[in-house]
mmJSON file of the N, C-alpha and C atoms, coordinates in Angstrom:
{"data_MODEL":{"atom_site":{
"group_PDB":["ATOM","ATOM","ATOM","ATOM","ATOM","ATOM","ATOM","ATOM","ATOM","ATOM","ATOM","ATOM","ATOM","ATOM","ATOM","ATOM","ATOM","ATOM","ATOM","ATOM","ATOM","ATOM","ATOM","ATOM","ATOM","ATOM","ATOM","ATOM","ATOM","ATOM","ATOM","ATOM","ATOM","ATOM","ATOM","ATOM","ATOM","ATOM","ATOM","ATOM","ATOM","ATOM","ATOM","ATOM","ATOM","ATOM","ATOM","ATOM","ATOM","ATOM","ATOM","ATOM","ATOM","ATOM","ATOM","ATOM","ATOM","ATOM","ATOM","ATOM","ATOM","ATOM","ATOM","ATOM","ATOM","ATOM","ATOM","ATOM","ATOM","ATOM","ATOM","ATOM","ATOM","ATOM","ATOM","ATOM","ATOM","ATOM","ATOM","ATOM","ATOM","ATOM","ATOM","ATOM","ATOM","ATOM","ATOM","ATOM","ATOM","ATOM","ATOM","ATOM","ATOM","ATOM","ATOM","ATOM","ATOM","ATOM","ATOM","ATOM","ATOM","ATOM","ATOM","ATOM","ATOM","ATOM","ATOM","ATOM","ATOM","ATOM","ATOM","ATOM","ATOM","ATOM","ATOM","ATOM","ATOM","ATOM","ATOM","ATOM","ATOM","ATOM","ATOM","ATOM","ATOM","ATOM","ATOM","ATOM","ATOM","ATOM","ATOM","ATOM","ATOM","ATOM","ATOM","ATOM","ATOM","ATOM","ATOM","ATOM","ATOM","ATOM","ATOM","ATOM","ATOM","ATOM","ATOM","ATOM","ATOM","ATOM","ATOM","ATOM","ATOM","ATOM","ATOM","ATOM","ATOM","ATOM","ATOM","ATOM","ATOM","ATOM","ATOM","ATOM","ATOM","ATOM","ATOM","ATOM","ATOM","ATOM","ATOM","ATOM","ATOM","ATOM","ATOM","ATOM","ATOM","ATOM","ATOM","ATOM","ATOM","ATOM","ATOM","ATOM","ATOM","ATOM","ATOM","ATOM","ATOM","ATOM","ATOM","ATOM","ATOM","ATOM","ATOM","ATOM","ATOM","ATOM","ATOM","ATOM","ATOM","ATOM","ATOM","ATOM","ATOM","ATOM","ATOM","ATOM","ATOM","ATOM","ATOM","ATOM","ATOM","ATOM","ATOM","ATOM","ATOM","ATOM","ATOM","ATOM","ATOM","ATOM","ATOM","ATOM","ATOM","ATOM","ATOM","ATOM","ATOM","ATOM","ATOM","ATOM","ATOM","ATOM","ATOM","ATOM","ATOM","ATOM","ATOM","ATOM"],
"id":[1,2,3,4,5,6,7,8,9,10,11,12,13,14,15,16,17,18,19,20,21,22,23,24,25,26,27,28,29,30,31,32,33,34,35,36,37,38,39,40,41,42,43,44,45,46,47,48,49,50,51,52,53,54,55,56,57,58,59,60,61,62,63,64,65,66,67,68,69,70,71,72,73,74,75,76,77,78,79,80,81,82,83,84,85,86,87,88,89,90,91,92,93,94,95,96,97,98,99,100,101,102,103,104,105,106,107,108,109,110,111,112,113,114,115,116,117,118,119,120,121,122,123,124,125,126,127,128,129,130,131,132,133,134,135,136,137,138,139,140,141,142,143,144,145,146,147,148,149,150,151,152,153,154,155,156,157,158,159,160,161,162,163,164,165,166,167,168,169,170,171,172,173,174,175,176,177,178,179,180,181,182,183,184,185,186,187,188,189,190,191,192,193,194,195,196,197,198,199,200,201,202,203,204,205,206,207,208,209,210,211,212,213,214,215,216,217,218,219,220,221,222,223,224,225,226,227,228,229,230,231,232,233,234,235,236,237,238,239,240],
"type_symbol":["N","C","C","N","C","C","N","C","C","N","C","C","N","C","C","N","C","C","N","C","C","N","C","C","N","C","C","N","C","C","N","C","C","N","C","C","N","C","C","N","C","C","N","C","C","N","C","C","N","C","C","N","C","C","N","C","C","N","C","C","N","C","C","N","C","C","N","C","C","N","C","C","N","C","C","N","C","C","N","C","C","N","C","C","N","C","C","N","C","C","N","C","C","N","C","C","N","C","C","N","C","C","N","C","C","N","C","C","N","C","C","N","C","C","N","C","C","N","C","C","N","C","C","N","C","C","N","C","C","N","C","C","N","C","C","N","C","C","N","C","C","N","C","C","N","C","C","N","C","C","N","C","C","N","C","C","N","C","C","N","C","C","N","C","C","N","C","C","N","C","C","N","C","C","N","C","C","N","C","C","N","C","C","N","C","C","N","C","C","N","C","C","N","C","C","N","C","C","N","C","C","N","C","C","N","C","C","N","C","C","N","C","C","N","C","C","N","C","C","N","C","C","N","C","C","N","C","C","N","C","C","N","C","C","N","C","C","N","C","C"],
"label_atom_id":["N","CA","C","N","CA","C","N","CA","C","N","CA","C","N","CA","C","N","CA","C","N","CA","C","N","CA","C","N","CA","C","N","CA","C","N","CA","C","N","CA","C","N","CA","C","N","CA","C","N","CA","C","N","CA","C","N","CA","C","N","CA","C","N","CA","C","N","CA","C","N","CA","C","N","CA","C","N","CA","C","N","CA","C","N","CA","C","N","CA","C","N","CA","C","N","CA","C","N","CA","C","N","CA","C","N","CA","C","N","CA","C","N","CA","C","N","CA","C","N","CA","C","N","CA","C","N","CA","C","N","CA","C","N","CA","C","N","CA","C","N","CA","C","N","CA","C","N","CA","C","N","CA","C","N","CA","C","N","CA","C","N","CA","C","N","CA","C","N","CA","C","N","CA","C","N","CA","C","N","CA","C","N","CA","C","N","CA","C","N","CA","C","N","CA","C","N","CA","C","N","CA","C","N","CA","C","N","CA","C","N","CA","C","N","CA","C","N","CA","C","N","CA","C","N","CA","C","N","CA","C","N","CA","C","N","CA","C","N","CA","C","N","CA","C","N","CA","C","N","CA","C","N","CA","C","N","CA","C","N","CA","C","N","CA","C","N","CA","C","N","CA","C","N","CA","C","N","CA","C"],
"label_alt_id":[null,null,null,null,null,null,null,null,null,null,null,null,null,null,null,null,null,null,null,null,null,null,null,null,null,null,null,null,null,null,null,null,null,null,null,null,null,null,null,null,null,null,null,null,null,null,null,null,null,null,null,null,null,null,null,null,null,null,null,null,null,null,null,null,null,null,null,null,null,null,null,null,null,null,null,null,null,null,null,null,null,null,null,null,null,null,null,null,null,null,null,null,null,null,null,null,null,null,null,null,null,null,null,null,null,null,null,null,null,null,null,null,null,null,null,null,null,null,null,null,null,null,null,null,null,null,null,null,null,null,null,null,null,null,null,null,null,null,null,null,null,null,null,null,null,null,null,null,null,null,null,null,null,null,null,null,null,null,null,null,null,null,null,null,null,null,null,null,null,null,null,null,null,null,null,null,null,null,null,null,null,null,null,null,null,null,null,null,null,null,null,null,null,null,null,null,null,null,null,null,null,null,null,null,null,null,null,null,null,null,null,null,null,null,null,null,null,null,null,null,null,null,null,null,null,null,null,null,null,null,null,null,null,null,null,null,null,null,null,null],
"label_comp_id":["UNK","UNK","UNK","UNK","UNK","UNK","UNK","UNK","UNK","UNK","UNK","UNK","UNK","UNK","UNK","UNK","UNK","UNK","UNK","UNK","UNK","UNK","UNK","UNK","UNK","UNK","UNK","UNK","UNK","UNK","UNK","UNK","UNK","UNK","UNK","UNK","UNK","UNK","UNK","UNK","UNK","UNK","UNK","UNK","UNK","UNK","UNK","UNK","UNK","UNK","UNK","UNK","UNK","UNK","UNK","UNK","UNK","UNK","UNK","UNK","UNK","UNK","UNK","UNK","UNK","UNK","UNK","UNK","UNK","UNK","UNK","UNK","UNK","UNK","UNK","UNK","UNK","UNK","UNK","UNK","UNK","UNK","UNK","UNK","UNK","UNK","UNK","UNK","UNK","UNK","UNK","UNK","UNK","UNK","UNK","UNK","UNK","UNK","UNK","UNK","UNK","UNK","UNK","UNK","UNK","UNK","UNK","UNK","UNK","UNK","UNK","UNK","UNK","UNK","UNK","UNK","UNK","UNK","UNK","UNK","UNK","UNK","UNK","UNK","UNK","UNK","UNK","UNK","UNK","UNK","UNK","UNK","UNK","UNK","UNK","UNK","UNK","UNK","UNK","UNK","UNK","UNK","UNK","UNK","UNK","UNK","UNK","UNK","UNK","UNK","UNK","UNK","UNK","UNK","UNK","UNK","UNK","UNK","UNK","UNK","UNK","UNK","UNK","UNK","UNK","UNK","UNK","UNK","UNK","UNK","UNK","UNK","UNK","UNK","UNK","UNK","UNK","UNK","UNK","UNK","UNK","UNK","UNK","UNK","UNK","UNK","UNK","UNK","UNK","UNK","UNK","UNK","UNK","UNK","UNK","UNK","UNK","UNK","UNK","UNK","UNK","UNK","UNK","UNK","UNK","UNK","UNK","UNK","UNK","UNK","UNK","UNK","UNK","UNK","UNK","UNK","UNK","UNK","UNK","UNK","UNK","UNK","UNK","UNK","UNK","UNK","UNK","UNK","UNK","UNK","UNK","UNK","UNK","UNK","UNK","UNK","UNK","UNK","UNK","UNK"],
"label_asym_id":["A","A","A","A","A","A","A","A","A","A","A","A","A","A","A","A","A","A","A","A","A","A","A","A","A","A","A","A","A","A","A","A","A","A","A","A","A","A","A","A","A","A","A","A","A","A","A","A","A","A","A","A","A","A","A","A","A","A","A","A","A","A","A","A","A","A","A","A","A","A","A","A","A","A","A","A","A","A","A","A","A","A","A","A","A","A","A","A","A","A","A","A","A","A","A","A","A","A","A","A","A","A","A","A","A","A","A","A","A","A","A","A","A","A","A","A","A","A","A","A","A","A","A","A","A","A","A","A","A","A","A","A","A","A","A","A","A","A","A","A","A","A","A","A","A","A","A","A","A","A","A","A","A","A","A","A","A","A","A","A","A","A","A","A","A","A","A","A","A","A","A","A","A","A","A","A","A","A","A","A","A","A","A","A","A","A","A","A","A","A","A","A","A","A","A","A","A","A","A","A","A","A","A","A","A","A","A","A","A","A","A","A","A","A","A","A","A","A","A","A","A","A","A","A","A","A","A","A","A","A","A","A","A","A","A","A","A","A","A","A"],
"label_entity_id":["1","1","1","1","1","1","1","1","1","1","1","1","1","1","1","1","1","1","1","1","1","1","1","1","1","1","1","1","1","1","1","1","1","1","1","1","1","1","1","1","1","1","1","1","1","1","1","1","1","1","1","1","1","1","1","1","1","1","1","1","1","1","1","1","1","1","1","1","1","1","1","1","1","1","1","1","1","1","1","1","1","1","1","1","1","1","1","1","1","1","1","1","1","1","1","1","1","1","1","1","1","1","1","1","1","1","1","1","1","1","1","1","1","1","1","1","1","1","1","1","1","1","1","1","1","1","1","1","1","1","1","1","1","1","1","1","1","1","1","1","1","1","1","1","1","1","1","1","1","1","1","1","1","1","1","1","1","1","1","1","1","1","1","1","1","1","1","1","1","1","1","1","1","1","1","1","1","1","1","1","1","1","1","1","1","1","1","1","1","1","1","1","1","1","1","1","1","1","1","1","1","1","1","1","1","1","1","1","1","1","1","1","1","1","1","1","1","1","1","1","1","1","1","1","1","1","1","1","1","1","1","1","1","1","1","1","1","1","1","1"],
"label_seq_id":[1,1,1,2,2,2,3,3,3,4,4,4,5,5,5,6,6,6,7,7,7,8,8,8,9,9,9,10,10,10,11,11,11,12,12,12,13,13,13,14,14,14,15,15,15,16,16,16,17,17,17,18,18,18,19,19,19,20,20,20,21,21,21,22,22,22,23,23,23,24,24,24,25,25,25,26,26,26,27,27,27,28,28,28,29,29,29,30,30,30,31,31,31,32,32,32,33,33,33,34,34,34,35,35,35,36,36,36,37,37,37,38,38,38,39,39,39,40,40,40,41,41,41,42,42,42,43,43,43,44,44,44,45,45,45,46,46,46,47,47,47,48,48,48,49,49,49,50,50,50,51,51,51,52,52,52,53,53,53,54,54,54,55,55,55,56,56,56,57,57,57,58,58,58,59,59,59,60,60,60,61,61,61,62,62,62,63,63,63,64,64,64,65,65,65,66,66,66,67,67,67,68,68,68,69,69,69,70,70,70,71,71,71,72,72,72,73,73,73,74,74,74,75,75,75,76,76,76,77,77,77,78,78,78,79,79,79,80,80,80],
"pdbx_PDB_ins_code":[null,null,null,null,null,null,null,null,null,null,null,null,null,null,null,null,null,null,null,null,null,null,null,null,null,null,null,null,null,null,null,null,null,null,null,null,null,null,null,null,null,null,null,null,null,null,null,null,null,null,null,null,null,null,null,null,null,null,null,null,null,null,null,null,null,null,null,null,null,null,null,null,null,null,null,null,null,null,null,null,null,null,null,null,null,null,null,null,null,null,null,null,null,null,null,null,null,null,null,null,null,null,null,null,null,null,null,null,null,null,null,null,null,null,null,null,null,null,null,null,null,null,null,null,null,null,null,null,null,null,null,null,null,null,null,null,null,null,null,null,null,null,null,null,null,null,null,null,null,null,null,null,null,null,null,null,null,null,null,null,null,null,null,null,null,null,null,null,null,null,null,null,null,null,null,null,null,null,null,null,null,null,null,null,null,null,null,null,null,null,null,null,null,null,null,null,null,null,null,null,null,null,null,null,null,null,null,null,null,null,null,null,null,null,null,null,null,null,null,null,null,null,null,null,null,null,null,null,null,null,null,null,null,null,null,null,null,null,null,null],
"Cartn_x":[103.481,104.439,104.285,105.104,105.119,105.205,105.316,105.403,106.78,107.396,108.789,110.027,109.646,110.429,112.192,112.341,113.139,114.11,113.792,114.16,114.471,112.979,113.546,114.705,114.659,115.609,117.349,117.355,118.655,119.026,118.0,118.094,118.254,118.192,118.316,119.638,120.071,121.245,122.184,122.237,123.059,122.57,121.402,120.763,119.377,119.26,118.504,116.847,116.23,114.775,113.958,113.501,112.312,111.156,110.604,109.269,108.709,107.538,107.13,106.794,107.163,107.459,106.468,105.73,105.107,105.577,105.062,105.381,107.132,108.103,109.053,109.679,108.929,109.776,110.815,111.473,112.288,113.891,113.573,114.641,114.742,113.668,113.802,114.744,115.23,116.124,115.388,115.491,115.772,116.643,116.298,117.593,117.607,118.831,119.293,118.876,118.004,117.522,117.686,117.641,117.914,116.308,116.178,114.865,113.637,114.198,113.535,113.122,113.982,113.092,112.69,112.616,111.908,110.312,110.375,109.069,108.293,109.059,107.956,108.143,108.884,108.207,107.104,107.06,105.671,104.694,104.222,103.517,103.218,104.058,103.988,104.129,104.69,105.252,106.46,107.192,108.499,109.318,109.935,111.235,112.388,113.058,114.131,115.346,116.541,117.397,118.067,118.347,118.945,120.626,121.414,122.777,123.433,122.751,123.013,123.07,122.284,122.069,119.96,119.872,118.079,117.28,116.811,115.588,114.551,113.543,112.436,111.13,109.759,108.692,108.774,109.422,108.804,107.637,106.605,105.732,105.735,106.609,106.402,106.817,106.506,107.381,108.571,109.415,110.682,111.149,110.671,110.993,110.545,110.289,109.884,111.01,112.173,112.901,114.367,115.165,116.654,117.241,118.38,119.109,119.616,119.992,120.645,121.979,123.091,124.07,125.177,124.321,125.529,125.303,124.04,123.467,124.114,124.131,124.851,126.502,126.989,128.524,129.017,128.291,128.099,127.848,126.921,126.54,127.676,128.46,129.095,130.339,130.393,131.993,131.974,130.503,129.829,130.295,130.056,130.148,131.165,132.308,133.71,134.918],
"Cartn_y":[74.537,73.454,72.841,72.586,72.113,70.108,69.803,68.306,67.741,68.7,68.012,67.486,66.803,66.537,66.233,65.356,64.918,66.55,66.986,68.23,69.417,69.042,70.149,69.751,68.819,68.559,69.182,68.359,68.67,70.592,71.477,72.847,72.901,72.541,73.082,72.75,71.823,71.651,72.626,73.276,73.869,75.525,76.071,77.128,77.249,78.38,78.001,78.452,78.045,78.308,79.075,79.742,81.229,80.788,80.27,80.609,81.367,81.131,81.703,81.492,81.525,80.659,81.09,80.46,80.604,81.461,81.911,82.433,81.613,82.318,81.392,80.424,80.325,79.185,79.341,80.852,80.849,80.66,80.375,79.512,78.167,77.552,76.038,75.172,74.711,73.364,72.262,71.562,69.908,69.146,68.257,67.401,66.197,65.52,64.222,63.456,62.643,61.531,60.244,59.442,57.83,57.326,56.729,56.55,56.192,54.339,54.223,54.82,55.874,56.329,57.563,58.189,59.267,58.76,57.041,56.983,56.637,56.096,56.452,57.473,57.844,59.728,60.247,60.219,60.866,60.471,58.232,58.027,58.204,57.762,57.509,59.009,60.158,61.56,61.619,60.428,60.049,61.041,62.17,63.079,62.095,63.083,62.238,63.146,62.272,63.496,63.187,64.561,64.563,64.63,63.984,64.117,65.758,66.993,67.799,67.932,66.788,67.028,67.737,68.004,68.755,67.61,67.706,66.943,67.754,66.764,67.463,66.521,66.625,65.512,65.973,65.752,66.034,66.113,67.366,67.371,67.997,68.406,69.753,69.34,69.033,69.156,69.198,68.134,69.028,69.202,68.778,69.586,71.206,71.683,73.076,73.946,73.227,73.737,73.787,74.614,74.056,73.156,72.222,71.298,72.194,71.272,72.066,71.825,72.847,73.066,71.853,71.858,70.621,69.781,69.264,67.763,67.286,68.096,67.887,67.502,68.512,68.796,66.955,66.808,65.571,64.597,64.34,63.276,63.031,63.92,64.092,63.36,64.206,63.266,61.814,61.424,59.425,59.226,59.527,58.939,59.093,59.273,59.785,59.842],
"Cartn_z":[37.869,37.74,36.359,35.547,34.235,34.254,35.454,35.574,34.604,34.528,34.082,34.974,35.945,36.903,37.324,36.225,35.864,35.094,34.317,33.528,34.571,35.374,36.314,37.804,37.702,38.835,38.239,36.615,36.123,36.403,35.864,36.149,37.644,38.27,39.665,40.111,39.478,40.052,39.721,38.662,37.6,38.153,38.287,38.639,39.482,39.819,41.006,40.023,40.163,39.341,39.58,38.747,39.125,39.432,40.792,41.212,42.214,42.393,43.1,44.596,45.723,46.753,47.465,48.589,49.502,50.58,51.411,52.335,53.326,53.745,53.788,53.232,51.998,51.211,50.63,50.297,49.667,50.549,51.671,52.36,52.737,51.948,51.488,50.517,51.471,50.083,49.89,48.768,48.931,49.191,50.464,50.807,50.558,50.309,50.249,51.623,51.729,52.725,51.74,52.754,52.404,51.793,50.688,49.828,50.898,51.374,52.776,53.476,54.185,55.012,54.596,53.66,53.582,53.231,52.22,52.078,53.716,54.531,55.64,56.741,56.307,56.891,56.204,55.195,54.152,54.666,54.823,55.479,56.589,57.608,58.773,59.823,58.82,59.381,60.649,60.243,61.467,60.733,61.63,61.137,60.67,59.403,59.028,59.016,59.129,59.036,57.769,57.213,55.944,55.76,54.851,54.915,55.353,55.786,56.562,57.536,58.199,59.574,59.806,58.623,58.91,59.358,60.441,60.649,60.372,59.712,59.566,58.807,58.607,58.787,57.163,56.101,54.877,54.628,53.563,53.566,52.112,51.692,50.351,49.225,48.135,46.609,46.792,46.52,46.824,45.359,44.347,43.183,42.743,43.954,44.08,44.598,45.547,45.546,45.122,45.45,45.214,45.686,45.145,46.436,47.374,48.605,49.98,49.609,49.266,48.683,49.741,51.309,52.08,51.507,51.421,50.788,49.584,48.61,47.398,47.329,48.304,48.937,49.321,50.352,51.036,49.562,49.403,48.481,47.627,46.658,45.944,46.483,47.407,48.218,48.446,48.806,49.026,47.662,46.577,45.267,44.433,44.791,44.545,45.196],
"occupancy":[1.0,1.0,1.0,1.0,1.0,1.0,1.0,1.0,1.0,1.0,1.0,1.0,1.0,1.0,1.0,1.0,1.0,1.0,1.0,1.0,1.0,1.0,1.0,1.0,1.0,1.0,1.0,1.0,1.0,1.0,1.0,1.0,1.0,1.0,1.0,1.0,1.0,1.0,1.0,1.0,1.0,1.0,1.0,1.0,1.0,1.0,1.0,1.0,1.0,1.0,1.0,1.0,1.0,1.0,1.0,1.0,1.0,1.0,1.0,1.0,1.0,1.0,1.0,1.0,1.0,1.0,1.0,1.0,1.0,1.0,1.0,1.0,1.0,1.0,1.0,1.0,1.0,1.0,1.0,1.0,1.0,1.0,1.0,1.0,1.0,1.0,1.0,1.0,1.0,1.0,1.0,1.0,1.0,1.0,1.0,1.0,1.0,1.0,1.0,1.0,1.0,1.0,1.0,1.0,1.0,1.0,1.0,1.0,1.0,1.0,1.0,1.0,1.0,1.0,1.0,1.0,1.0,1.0,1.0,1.0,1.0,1.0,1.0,1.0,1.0,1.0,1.0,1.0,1.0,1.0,1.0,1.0,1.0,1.0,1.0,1.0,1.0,1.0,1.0,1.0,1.0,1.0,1.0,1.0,1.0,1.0,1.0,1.0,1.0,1.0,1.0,1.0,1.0,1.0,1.0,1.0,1.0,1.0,1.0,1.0,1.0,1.0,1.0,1.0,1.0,1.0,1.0,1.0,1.0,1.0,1.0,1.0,1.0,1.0,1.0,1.0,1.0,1.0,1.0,1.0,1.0,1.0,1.0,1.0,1.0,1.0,1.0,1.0,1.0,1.0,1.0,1.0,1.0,1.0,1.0,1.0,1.0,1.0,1.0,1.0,1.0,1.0,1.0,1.0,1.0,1.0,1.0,1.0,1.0,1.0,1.0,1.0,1.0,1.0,1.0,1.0,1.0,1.0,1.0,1.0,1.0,1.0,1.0,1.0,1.0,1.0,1.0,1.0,1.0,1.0,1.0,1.0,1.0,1.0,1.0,1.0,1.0,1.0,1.0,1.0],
"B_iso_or_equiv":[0.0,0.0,0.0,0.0,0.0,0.0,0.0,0.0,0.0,0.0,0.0,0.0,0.0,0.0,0.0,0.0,0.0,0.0,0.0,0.0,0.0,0.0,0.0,0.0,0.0,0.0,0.0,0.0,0.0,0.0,0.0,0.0,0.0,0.0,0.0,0.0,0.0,0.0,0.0,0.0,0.0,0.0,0.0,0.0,0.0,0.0,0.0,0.0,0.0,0.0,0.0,0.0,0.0,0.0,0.0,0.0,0.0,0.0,0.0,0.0,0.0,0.0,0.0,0.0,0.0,0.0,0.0,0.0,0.0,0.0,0.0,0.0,0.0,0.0,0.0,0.0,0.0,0.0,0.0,0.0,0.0,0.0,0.0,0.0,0.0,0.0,0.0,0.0,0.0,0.0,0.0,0.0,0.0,0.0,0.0,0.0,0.0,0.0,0.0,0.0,0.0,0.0,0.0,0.0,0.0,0.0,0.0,0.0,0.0,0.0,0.0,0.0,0.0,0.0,0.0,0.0,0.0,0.0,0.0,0.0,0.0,0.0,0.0,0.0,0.0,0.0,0.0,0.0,0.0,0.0,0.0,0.0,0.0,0.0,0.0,0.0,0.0,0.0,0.0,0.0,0.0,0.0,0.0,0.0,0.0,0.0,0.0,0.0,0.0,0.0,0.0,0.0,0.0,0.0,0.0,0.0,0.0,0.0,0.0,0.0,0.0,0.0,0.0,0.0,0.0,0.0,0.0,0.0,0.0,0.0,0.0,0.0,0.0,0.0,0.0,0.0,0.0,0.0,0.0,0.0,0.0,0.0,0.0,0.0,0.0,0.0,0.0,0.0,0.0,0.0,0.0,0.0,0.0,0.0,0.0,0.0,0.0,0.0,0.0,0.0,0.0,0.0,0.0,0.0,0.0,0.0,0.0,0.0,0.0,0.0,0.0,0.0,0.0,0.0,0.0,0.0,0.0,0.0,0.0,0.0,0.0,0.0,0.0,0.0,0.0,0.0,0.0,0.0,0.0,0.0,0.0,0.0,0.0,0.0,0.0,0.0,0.0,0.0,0.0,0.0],
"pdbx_formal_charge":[null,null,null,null,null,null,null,null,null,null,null,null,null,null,null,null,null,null,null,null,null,null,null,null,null,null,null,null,null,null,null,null,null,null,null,null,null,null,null,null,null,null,null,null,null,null,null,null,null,null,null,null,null,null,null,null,null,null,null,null,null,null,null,null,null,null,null,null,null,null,null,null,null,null,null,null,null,null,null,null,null,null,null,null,null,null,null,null,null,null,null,null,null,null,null,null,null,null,null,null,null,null,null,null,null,null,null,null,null,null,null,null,null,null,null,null,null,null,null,null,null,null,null,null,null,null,null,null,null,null,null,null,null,null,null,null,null,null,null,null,null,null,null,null,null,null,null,null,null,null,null,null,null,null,null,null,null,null,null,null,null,null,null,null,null,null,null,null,null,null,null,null,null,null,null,null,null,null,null,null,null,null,null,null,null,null,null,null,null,null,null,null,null,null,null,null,null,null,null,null,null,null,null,null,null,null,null,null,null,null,null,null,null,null,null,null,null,null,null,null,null,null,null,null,null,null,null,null,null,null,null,null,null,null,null,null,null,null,null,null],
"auth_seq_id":[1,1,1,2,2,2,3,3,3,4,4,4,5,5,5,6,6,6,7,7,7,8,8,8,9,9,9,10,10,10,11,11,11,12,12,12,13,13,13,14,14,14,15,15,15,16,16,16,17,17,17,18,18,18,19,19,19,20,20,20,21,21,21,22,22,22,23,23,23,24,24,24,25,25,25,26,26,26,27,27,27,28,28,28,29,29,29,30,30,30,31,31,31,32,32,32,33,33,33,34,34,34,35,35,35,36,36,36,37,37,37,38,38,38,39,39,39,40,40,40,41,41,41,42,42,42,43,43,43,44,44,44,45,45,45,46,46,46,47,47,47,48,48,48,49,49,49,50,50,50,51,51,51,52,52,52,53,53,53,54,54,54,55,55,55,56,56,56,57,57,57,58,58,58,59,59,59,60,60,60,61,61,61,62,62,62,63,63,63,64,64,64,65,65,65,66,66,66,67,67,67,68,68,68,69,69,69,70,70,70,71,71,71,72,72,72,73,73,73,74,74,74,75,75,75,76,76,76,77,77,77,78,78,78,79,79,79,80,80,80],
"auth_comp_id":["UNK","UNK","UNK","UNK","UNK","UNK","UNK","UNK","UNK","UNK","UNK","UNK","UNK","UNK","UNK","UNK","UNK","UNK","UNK","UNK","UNK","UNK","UNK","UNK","UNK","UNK","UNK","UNK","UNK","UNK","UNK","UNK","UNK","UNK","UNK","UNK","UNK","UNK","UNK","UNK","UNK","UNK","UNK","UNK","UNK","UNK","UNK","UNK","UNK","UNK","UNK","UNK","UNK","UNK","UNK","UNK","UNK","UNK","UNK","UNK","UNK","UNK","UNK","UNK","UNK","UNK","UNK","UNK","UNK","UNK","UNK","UNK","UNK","UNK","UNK","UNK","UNK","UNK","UNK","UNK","UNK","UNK","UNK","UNK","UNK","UNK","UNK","UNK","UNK","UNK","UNK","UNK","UNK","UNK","UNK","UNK","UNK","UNK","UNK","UNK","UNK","UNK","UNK","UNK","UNK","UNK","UNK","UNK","UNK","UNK","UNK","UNK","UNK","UNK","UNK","UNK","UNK","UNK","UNK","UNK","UNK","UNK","UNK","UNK","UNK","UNK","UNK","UNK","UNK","UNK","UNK","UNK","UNK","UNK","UNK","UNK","UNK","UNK","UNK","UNK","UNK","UNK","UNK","UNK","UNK","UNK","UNK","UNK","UNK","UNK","UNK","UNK","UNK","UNK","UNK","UNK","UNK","UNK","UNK","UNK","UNK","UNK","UNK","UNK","UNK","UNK","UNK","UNK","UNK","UNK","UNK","UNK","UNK","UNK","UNK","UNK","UNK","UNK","UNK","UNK","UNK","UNK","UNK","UNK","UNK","UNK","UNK","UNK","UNK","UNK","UNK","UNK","UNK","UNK","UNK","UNK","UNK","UNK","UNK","UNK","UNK","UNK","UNK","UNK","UNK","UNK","UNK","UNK","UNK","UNK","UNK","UNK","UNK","UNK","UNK","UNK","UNK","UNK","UNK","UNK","UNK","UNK","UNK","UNK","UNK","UNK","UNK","UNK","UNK","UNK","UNK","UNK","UNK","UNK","UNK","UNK","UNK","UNK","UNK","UNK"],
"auth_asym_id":["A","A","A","A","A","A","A","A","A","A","A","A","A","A","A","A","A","A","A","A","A","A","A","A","A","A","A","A","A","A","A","A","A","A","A","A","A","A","A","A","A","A","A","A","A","A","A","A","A","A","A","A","A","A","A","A","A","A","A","A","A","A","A","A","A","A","A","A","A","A","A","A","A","A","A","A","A","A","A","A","A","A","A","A","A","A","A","A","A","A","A","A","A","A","A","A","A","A","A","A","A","A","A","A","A","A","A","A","A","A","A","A","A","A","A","A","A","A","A","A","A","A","A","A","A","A","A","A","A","A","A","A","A","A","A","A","A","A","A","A","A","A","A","A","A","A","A","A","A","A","A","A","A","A","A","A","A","A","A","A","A","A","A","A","A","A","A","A","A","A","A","A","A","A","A","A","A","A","A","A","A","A","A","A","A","A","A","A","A","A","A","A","A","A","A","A","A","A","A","A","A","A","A","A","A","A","A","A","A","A","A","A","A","A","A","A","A","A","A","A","A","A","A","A","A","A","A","A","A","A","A","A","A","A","A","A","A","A","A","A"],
"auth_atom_id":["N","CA","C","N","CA","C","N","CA","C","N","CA","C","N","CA","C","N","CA","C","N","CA","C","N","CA","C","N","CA","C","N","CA","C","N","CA","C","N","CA","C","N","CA","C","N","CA","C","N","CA","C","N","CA","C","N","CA","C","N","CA","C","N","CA","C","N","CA","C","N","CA","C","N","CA","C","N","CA","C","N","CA","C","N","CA","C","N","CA","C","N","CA","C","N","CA","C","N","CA","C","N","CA","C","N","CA","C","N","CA","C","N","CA","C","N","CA","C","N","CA","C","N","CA","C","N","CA","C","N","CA","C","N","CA","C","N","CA","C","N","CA","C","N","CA","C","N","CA","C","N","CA","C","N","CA","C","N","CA","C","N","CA","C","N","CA","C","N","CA","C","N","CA","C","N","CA","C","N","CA","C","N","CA","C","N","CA","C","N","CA","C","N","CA","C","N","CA","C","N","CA","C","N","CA","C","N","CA","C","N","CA","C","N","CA","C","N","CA","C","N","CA","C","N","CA","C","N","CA","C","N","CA","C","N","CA","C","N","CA","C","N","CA","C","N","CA","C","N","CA","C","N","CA","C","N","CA","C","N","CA","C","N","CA","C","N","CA","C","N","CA","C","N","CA","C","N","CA","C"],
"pdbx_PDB_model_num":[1,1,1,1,1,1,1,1,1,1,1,1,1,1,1,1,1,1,1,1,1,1,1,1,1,1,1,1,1,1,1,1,1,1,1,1,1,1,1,1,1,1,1,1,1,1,1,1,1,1,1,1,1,1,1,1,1,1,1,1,1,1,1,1,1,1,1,1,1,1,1,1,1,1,1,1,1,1,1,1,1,1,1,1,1,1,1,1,1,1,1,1,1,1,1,1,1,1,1,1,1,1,1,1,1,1,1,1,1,1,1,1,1,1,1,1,1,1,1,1,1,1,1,1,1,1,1,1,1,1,1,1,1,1,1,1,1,1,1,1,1,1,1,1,1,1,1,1,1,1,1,1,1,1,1,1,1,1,1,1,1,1,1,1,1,1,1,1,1,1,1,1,1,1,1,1,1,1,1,1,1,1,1,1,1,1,1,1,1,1,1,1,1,1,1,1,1,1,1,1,1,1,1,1,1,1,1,1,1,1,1,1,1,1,1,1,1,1,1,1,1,1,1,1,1,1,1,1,1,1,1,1,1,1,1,1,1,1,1,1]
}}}
């Protein structure tokens, strides 16, 4: 990971990024959740659901993966 976070978020949006994924990861997105509660899912490990509909206990980098192409879909349409 190069810790360019910010840099790397912009590439992902635009293209999907060459790493190296864990076992199953390469059918991982990052999703759009509400700030709130994703920070206490992290703590607390309460599932959240994401503007797709994914529930799930966040646990991973999500600057490791791509956005979830609904999430983006969705978001885009909130802000426009």
């Amino acid at each position: 990971m190069d810790g360019g976070g910010s840099t790397l978020l912009e590439e992902q949006t635009q293209t999907q990024p060459n790493y190296t994924y864990e076992d199953g990861d390469e059918e991982r997105f990052s999703h759009y959740v509400p700030k709130d509660k994703l920070m206490a899912a992290m703590v607390d490990g309460i599932p959240v659901k994401a503007l797709c509909g994914k529930m799930w206990v966040p646990s991973r980098d999500p600057d490791r993966f791509p956005i979830c192409p609904q999430c983006k879909e969705i978001y885009e349409k909130m802000q426009g």
